[in-house]
Backbone of each chain as ProteinMPNN parsed JSONL, in Angstrom:
{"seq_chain_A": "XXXXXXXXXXXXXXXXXXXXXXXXXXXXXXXXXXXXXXXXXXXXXXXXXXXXXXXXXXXXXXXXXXXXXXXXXXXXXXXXXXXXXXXXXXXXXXXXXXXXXXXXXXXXXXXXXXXXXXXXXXXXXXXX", "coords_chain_A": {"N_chain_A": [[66.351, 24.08, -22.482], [67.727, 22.157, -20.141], [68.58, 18.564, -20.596], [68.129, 16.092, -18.187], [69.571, 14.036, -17.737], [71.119, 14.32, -19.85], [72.719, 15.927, -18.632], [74.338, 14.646, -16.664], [75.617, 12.923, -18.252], [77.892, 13.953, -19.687], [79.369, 15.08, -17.646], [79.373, 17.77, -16.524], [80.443, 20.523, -15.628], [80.125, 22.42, -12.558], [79.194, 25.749, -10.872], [78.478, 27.042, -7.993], [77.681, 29.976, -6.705], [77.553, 31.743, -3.595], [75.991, 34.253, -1.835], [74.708, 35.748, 0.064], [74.227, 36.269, 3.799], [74.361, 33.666, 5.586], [71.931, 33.478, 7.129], [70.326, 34.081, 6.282], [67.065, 34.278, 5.332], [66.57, 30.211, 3.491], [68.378, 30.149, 1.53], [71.346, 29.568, 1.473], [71.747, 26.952, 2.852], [69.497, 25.591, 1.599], [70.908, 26.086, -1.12], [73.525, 25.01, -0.626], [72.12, 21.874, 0.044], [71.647, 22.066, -2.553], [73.953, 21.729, -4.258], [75.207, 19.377, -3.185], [73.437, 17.375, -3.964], [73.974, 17.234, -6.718], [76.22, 17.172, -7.068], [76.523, 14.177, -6.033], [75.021, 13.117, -8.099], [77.216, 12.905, -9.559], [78.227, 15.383, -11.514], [80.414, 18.062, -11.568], [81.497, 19.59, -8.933], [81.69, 22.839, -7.809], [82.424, 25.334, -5.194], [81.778, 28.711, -4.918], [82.373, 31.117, -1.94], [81.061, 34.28, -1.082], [80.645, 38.237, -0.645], [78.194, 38.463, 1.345], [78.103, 35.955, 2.312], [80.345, 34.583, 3.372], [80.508, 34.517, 6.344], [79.63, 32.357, 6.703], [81.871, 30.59, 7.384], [82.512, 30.956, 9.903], [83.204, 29.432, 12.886], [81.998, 27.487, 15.913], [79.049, 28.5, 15.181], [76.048, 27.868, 16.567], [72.81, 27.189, 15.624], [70.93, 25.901, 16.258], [69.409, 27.101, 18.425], [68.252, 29.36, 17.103], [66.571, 28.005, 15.612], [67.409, 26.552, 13.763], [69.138, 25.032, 10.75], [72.266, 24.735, 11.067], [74.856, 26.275, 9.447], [77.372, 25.86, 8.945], [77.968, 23.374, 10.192], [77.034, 22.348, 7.62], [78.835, 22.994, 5.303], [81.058, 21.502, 6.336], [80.399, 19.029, 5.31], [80.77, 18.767, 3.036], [83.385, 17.698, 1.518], [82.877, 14.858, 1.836], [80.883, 14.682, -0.545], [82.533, 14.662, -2.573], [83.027, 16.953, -2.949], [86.199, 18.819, -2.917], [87.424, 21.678, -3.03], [87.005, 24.2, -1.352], [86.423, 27.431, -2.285], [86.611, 30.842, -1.83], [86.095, 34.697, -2.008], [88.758, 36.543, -1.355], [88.626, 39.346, -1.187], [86.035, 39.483, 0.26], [86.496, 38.253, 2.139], [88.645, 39.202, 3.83], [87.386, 42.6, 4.198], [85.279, 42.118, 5.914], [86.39, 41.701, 8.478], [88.006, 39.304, 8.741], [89.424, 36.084, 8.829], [91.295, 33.398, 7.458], [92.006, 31.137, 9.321], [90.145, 31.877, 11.007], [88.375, 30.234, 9.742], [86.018, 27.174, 9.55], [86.51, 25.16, 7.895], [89.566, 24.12, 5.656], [90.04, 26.31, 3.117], [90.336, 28.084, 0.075], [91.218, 30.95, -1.024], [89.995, 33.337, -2.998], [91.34, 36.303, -5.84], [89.491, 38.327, -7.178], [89.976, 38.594, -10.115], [90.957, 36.018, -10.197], [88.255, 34.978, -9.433], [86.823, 35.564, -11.634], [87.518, 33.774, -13.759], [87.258, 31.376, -12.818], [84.561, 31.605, -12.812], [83.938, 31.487, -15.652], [85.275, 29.132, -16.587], [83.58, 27.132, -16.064], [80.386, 25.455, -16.65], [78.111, 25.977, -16.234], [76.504, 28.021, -14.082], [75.223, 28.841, -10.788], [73.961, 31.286, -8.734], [72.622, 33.117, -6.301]], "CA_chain_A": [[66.315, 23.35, -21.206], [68.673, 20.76, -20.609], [67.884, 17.211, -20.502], [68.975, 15.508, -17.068], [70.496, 13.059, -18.265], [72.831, 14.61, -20.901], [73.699, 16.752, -17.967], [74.997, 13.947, -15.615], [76.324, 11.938, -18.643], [78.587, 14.911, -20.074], [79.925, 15.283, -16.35], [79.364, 19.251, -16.703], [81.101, 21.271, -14.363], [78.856, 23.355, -12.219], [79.426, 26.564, -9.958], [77.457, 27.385, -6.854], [78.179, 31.027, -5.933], [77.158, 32.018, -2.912], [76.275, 35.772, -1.769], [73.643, 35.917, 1.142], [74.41, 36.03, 4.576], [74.354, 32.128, 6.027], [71.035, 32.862, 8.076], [69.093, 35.127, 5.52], [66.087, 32.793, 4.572], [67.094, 29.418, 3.364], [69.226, 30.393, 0.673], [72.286, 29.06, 1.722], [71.859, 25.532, 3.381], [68.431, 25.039, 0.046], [71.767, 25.807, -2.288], [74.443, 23.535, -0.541], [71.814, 20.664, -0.021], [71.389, 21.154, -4.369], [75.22, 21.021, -4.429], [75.575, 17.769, -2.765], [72.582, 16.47, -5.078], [74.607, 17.298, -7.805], [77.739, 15.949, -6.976], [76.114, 12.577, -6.328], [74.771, 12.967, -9.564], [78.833, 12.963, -10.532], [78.523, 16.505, -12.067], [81.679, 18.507, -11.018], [80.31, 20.984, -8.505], [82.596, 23.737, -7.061], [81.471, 26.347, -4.446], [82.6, 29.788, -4.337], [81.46, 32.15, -1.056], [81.132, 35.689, -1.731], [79.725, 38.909, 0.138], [78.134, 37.891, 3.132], [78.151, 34.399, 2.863], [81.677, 34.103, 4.356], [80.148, 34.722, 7.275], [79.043, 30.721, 7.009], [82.587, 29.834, 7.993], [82.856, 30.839, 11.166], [83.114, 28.535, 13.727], [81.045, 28.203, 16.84], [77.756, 28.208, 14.876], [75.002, 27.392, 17.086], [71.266, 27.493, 14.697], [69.848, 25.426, 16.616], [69.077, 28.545, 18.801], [67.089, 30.141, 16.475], [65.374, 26.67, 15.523], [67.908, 26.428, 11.608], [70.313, 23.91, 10.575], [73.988, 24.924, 11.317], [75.319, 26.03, 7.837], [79.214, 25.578, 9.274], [78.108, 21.844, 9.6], [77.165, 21.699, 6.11], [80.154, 22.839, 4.608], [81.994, 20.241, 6.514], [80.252, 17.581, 4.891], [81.068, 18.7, 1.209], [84.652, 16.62, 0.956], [82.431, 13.622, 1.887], [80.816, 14.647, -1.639], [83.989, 15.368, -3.372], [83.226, 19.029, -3.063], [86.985, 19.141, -2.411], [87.768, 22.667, -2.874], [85.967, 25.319, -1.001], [86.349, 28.222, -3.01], [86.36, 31.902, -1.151], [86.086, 35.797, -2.366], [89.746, 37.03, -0.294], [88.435, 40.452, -0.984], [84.718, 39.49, 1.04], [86.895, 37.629, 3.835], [89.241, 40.825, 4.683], [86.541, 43.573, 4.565], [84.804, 42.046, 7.241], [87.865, 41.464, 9.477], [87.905, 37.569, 8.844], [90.858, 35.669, 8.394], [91.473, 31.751, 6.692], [92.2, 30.86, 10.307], [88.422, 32.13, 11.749], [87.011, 29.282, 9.312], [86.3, 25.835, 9.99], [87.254, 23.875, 7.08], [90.227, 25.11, 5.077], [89.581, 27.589, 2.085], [91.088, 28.534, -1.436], [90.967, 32.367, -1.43], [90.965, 33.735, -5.097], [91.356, 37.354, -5.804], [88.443, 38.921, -7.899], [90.347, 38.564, -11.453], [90.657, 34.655, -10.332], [86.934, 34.319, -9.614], [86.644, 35.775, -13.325], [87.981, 33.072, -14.565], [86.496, 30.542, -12.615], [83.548, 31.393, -14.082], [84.274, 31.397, -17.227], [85.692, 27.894, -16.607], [82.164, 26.114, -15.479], [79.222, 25.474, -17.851], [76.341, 26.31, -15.686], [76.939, 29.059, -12.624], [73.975, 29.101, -9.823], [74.036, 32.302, -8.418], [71.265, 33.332, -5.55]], "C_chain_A": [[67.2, 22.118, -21.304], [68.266, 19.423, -19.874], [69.208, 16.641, -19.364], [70.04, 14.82, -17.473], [71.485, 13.259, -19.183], [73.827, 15.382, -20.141], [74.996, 15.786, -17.116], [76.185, 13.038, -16.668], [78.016, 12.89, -19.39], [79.757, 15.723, -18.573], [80.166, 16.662, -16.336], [79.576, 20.027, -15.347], [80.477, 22.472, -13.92], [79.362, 23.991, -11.007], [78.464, 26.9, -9.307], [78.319, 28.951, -6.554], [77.15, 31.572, -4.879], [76.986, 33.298, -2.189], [75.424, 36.017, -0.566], [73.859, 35.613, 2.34], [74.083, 34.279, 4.86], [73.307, 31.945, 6.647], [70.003, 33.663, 7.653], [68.262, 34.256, 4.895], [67.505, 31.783, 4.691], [68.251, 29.68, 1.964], [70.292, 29.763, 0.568], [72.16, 27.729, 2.167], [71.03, 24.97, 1.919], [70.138, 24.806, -1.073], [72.902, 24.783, -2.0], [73.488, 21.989, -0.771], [71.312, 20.251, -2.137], [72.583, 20.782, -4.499], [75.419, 19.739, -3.913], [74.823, 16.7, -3.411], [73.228, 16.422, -6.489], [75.504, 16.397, -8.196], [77.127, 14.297, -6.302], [75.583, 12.53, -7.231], [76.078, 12.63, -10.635], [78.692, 14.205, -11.189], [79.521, 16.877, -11.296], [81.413, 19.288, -10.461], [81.401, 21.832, -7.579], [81.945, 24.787, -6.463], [82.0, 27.436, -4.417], [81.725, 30.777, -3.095], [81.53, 33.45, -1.241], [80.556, 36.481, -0.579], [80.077, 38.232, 1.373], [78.179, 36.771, 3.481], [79.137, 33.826, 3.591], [81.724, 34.199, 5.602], [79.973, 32.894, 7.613], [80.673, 29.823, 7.426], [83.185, 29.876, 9.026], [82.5, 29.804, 11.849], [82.712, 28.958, 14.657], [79.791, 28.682, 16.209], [77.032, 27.593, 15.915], [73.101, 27.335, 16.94], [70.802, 27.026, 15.29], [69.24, 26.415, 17.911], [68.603, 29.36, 18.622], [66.671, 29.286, 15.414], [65.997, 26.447, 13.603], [69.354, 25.384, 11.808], [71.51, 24.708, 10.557], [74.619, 24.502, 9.922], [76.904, 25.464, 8.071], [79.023, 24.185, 8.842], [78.073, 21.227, 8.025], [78.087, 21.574, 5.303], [81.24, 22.244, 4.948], [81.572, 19.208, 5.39], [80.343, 17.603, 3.654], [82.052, 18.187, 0.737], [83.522, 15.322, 0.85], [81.671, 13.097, 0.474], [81.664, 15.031, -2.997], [83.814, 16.156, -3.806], [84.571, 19.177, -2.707], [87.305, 20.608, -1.854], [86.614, 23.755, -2.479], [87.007, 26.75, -1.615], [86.215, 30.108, -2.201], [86.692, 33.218, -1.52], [87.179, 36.121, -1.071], [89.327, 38.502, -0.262], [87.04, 40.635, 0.332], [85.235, 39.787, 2.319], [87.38, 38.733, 4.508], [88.883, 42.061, 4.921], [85.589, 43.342, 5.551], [85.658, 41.182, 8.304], [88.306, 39.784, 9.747], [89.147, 37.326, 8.308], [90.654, 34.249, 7.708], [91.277, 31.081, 7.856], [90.903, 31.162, 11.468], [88.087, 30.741, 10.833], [87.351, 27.758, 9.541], [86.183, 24.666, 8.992], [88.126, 25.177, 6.422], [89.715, 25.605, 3.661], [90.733, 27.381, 0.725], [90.766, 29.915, -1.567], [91.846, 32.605, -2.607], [90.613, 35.014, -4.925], [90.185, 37.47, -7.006], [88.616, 38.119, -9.8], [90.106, 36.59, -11.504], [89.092, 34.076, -10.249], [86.314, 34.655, -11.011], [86.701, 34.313, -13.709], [87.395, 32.032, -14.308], [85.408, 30.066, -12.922], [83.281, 31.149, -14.938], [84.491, 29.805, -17.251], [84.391, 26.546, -16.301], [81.283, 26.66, -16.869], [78.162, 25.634, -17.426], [76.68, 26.994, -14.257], [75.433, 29.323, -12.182], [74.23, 30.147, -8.84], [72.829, 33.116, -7.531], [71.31, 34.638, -5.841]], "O_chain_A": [[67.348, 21.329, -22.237], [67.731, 19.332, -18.769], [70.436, 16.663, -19.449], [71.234, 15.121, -17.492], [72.497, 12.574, -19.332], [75.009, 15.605, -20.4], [76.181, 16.094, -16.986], [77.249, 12.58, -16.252], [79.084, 12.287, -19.487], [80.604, 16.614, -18.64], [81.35, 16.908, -16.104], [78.916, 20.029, -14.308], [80.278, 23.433, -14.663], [79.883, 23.308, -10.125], [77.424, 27.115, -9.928], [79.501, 28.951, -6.211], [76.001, 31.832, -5.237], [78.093, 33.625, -1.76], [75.845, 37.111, -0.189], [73.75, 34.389, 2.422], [73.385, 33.78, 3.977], [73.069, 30.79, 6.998], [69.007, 33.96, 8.314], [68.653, 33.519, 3.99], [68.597, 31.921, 5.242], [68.969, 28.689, 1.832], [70.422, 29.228, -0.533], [72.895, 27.146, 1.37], [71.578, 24.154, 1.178], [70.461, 23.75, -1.618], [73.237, 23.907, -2.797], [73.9, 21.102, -1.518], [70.963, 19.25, -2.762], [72.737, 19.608, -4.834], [76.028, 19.016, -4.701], [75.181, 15.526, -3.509], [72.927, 15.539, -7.292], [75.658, 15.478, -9.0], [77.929, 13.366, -6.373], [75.536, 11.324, -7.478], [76.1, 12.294, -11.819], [79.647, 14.043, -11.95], [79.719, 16.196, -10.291], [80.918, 20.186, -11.143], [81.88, 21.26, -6.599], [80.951, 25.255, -7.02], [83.027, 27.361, -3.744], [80.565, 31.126, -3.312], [82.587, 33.658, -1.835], [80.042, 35.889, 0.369], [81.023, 37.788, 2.024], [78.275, 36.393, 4.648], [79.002, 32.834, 4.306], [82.799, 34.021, 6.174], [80.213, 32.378, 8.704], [80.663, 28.627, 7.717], [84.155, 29.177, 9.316], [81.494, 29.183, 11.503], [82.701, 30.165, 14.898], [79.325, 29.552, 16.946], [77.546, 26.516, 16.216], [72.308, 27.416, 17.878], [69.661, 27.487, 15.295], [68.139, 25.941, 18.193], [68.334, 30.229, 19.452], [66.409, 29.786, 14.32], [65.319, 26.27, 12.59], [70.183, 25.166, 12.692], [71.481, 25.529, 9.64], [74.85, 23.418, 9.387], [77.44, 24.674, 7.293], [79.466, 23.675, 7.813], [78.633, 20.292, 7.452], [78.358, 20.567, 4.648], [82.269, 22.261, 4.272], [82.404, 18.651, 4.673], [80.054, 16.595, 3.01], [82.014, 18.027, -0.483], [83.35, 14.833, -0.266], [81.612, 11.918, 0.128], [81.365, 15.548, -4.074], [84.208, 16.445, -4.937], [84.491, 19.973, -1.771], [87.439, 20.855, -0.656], [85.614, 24.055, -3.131], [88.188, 26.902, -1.305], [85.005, 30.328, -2.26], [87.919, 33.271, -1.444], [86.753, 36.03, 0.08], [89.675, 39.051, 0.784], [86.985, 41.575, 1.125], [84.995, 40.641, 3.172], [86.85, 39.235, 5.5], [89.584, 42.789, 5.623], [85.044, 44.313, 6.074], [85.369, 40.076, 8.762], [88.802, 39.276, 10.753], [89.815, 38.043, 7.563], [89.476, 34.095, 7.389], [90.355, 30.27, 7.763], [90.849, 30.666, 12.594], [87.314, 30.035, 11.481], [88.455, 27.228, 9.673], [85.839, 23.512, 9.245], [87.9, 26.387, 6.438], [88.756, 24.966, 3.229], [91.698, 26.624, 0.618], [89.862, 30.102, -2.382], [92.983, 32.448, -3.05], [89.746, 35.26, -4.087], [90.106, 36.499, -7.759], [87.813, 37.45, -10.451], [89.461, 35.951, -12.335], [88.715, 33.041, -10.798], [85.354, 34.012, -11.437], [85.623, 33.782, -13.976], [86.875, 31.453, -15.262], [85.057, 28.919, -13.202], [82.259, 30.5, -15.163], [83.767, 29.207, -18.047], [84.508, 25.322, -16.372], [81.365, 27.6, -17.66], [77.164, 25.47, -18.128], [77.153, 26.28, -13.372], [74.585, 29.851, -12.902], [74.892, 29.701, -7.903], [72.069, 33.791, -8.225], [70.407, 35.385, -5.464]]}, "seq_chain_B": "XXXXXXXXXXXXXXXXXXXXXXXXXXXXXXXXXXXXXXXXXXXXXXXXXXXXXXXXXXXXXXXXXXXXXXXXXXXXXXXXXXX", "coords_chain_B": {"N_chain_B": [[82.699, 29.346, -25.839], [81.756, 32.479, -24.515], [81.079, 34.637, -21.055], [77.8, 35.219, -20.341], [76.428, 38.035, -18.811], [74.146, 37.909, -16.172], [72.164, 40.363, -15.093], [70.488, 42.368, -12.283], [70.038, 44.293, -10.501], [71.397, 46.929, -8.58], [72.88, 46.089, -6.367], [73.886, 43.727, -7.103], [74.834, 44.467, -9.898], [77.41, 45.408, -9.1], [78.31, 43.736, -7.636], [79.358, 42.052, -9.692], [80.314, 43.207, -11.665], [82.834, 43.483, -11.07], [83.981, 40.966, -11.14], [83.724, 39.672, -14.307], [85.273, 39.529, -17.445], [86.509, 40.111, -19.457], [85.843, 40.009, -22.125], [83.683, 39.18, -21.869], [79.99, 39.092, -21.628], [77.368, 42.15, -21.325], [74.286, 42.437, -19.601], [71.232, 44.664, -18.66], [68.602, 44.032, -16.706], [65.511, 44.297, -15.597], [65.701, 45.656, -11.972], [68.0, 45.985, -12.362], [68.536, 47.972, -14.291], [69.222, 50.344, -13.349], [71.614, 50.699, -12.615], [75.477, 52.172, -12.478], [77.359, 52.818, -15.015], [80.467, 51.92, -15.969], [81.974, 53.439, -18.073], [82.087, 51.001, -19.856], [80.572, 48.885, -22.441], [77.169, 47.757, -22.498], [74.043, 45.637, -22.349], [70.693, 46.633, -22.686], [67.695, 45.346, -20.99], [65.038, 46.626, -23.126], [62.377, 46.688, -22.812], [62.358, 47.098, -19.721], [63.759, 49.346, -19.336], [62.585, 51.326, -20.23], [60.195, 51.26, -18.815], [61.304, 52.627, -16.586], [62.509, 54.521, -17.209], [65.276, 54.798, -17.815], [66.275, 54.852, -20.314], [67.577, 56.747, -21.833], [69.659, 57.505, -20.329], [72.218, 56.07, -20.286], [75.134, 56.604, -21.692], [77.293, 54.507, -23.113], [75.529, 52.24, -23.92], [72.913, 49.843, -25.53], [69.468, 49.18, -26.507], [67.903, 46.058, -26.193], [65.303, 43.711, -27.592], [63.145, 41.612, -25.708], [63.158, 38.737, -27.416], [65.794, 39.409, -28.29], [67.61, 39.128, -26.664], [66.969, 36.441, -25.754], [67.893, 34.984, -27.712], [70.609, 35.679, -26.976], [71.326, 34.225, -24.724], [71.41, 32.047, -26.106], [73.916, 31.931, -27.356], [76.075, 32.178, -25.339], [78.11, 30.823, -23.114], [79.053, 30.144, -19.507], [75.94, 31.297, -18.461], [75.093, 33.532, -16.157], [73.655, 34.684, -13.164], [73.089, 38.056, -11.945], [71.673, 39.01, -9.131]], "CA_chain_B": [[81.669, 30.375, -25.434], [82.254, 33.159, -23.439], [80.371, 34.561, -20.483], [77.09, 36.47, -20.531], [76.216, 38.415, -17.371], [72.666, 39.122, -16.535], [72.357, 41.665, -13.959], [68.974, 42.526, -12.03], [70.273, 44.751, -9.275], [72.593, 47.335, -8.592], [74.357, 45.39, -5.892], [74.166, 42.333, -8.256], [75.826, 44.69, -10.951], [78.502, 45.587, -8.225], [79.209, 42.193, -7.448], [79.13, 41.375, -11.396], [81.459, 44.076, -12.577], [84.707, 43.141, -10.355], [84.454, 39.584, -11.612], [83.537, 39.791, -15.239], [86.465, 39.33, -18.067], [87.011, 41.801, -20.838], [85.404, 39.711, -23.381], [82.058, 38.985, -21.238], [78.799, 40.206, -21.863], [76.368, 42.223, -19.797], [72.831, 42.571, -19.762], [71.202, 45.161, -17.209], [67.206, 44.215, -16.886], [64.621, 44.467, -14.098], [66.462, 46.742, -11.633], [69.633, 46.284, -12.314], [68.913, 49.274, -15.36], [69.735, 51.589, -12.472], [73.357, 50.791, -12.194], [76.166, 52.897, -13.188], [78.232, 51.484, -15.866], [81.73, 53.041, -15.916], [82.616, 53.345, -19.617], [81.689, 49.932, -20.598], [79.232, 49.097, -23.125], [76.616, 46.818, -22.153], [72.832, 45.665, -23.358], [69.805, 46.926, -21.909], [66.235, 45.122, -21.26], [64.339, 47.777, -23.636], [61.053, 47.182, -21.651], [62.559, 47.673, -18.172], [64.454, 50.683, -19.021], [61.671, 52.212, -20.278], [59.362, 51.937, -17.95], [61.761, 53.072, -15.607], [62.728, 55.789, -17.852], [66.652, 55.345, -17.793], [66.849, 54.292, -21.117], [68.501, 57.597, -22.389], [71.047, 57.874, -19.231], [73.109, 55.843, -20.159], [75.815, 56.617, -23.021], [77.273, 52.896, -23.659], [74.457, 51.028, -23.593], [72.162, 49.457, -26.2], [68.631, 48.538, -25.323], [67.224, 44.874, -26.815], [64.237, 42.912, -27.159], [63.444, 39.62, -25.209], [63.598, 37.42, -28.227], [67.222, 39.189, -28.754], [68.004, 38.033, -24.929], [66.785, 34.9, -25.906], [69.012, 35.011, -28.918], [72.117, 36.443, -26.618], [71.52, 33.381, -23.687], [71.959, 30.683, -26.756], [75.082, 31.999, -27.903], [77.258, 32.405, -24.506], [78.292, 30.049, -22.002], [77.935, 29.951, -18.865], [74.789, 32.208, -18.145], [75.676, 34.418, -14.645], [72.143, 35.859, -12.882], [73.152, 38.445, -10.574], [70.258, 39.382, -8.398]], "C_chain_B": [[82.31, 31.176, -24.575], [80.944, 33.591, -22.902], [78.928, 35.065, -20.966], [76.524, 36.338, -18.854], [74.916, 38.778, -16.979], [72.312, 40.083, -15.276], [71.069, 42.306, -13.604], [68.97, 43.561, -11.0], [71.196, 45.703, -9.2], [73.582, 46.635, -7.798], [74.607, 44.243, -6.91], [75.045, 43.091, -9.595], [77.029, 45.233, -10.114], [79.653, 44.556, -8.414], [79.934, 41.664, -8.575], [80.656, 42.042, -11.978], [82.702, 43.913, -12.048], [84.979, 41.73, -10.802], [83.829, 39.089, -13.126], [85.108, 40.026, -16.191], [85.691, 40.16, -19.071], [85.886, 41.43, -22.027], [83.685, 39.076, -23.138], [81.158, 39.857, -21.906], [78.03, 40.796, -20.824], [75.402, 42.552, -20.259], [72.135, 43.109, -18.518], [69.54, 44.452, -17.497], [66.836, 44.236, -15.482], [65.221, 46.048, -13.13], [67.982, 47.061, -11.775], [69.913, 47.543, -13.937], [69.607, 50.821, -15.152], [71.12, 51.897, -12.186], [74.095, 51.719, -12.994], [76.981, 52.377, -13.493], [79.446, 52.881, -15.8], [82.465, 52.881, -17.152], [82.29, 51.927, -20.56], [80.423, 49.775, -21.077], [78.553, 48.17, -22.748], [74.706, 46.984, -22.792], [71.779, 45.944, -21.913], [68.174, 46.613, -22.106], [65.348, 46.308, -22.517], [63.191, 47.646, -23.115], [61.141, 47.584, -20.1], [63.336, 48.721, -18.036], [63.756, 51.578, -19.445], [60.501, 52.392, -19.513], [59.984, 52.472, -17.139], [62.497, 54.291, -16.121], [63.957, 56.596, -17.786], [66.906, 55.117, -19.11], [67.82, 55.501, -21.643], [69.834, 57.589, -21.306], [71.913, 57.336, -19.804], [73.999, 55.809, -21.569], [76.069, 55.343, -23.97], [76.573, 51.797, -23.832], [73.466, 50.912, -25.096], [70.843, 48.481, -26.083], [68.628, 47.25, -26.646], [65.969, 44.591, -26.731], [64.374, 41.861, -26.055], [63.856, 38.894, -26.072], [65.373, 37.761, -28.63], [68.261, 38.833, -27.735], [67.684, 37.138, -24.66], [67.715, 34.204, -26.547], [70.549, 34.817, -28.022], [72.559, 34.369, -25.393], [72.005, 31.99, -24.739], [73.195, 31.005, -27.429], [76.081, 32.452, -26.738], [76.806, 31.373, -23.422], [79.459, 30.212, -21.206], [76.957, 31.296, -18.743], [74.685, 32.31, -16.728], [74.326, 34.921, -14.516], [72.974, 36.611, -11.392], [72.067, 39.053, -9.813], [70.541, 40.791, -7.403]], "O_chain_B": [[83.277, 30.796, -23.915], [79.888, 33.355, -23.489], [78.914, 35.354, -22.162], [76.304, 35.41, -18.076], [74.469, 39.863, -17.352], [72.948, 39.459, -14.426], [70.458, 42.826, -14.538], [67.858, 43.798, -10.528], [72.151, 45.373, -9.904], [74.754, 46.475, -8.14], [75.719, 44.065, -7.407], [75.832, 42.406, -10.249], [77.861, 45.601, -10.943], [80.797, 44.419, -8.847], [80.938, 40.958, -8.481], [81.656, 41.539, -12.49], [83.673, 44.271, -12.715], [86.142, 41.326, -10.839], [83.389, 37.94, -13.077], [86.016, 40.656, -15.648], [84.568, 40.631, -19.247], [85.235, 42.247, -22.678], [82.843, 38.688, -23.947], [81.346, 40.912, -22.513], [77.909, 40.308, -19.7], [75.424, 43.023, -21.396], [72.203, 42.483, -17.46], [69.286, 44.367, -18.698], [67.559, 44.205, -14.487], [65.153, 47.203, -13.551], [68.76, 47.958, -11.45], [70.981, 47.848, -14.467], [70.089, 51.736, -15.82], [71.65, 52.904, -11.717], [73.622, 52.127, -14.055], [77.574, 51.548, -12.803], [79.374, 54.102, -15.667], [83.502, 52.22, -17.214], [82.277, 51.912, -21.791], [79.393, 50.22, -20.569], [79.334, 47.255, -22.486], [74.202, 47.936, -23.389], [71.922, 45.659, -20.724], [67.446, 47.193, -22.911], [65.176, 47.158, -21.644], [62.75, 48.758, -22.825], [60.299, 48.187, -19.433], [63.675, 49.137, -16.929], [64.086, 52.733, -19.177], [59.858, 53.441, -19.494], [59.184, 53.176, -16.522], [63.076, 55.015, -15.311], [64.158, 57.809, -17.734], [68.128, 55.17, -19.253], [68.967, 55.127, -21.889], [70.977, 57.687, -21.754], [72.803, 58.155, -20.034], [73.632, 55.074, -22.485], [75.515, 55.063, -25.032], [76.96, 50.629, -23.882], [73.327, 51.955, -25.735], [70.932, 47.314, -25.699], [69.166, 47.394, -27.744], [65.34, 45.142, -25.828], [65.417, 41.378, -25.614], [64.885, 38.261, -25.836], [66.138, 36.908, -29.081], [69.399, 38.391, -27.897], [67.872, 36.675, -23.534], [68.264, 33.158, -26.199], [71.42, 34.003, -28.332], [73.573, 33.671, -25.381], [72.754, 31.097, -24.342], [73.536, 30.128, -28.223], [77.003, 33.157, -27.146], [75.684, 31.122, -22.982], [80.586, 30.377, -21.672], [77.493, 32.371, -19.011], [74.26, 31.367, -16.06], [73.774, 35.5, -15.451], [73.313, 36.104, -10.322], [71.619, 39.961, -10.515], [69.622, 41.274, -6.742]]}, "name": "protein", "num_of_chains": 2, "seq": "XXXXXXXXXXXXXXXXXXXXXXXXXXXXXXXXXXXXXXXXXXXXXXXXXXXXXXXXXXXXXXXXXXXXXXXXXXXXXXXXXXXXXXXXXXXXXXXXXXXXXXXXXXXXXXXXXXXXXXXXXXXXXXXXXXXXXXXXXXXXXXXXXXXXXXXXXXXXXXXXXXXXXXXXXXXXXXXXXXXXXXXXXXXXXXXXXXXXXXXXXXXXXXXXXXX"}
């Protein structure tokens, strides 16, 4: 188990992957609001979307319609935690007819072999 | 360190196996014993593939204990759950 504090002081670079539609349970908004706890913790926290979650960057979200926080909004507010780079499966986005240009912040689409690596590159991957 | 993959699902070993590097590990348990591995060797819960009674199916595979998937999680970093 790792001790909080060696985590935050070691500034350990931490992956959020994301795989669950944007409005399946809380899954998605519960895991951004740990990413943004993180990264004010100063850990290095990078997001990748996967599957169905790329569904969360369409624009024109309206949750409050079926009474849930508006995941689109959230992933605006992840620069404000120097989540800079949003992170995105290009194979997810183009099997369900989505483009870079449907989402409402801009993207980093990596091809499969690059989200390999990405992985590999973080010291703790959160994975729903 | 390199990765280790733990895999609980067949879609979770779907997802797993297109973004996994050569020199990764995998670990099927729970349901993910059901997946079909395509030539690669990988480790297998030995209590969840036997109750579920794939443990012979699969050619490349080698089942474990827990304490040796206790063993496997302190010697690779990062630790991947696919669900």
């Amino acid at each position: 188990m790792h001790n909080v504090r060696e985590l935050i002081m070691k500034k350990l670079k931490l992956l959020l992957m994301l795989r669950r539609a944007p409005y399946d349970g809380v899954y998605v908004p519960e895991a951004l609001d740990a990413a943004l706890v993180a990264a004010a913790f100063e850990m290095r926290v990078s997001v990748l979307l996967l599957d169905d979650a790329v569904f969360a960057l369409l624009t024109d979200q309206r949750a409050d319609l079926i009474g849930r926080r508006t995941v689109g909004k959230l992933l605006r507010a992840l620069p404000d935690y120097e989540i800079e780079t949003l992170y995105v499966c290009a194979d997810s986005l183009s099997s369900r007819s989505l483009q870079t240009s449907d989402s409402i912040i801009p993207v980093c689409l990596l091809s499969v072999g690059e989200q390999a690596e990405l992985i590999g590159n973080h010291d703790l991957v959160w994975n729903d | 360190m390199s990765t280790l993959h733990l895999v609980f699902s067949r879609t979770g070993h779907k997802a797993c196996r297109k973004r996994c590097q050569q020199y990764d590990t995998i670990v099927l348990l729970q349901d993910g014993v059901y997946a079909e591995i395509d030539g690669r060797s990988v480790f297998m819960l030995e209590s969840d593939s036997i109750a579920r009674g794939v443990h012979n199916r699969l050619e490349n595979s080698t089942l474990i204990s827990m304490d040796q998937l206790v063993e496997l999680t302190s010697r690779h970093k990062p630790v991947v759950s696919w669900r």
